[in-house]
N, C-alpha and C positions, 0 to 999 in steps of 0.2 A: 570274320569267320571264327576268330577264336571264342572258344567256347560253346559250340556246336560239337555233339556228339553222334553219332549212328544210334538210330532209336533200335528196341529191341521189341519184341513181341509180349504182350501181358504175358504175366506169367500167373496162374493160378496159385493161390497159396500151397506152401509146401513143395513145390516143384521147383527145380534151378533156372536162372534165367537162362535163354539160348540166345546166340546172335542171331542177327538178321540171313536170311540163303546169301552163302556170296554170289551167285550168278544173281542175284538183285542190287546187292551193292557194286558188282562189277559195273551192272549197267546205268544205275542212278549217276556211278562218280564218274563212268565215261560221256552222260550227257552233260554231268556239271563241269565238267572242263570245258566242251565244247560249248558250255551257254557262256563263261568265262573268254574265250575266243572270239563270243561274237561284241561282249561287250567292249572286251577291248577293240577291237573294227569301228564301236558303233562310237566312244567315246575318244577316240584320235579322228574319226570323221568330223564329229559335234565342234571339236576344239577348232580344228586345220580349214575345215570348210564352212562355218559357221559361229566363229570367234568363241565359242561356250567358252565359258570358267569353271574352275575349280568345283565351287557349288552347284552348276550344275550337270554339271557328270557326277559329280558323287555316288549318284544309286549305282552306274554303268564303271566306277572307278572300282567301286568296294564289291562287286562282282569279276571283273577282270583280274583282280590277284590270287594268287594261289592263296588255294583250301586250306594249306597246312595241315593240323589235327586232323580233321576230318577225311582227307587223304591219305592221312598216313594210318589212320581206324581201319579205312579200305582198305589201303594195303597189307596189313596185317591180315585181316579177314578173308582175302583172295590168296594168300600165298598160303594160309595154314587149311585152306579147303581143300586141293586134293590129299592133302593126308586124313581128313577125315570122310571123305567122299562126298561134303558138301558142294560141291561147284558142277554145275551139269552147265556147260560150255555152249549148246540148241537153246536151253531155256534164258541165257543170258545174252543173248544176239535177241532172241523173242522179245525180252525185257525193253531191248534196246533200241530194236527197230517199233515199239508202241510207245516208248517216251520220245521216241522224233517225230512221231504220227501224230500223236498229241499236241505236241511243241508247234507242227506244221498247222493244226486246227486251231491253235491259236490266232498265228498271222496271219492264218485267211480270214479271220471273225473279225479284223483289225484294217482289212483291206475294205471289206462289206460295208457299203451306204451305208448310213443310218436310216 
């Protein structure tokens, strides 16, 4: 994860750059913990219940550790929104519950015959 930043919104020439809404980074970093949560579930399963190694859990390993930077970008961004009145608290629950809805149409596309 190091070396991932929070991307920002173009910014037109001559105008300053602005951060991202934090009620969207609220909800991004609280779905990447939990995708983080389920890798580690899936990659102590892979090991325990199916001898996997090292190599391959790798994707499910370098997923399961902490964000760091990019958590801590979040954090800054969430804590310094209600002083600027960026964070609307409805729209980042909205955020949140369509990146699980998402998430969930994934693993049903994943279930589906071919």
């Amino acid at each position: 994860m190091a070396g991932l930043r929070l991307p920002t919104r173009p910014t037109p020439p001559g105008r300053p750059s602005t951060p991202p809404p934090a009620d969207a980074v609220l909800a991004v970093t609280a779905n990447f913990s939990a995708w983080g949560g389920y890798c580690a579930t899936i990659t102590a399963a892979l090991r325990t219940r199916y001898g996997f190694d090292d190599e391959a859990c790798a994707f499910f390993d370098f997923f399961a550790g902490p964000a760091g930077e990019p958590d801590r970008a979040a954090e800054r961004a969430v804590r310094a929104a209600p002083d600027t009145g960026r964070l609307d608290e409805s729209r980042a629950r909205a955020y949140g519950h369509l990146l699980r809805s998402y998430e969930a149409l994934f693993w049903l596309t994943l279930e589906r015959p071919a």
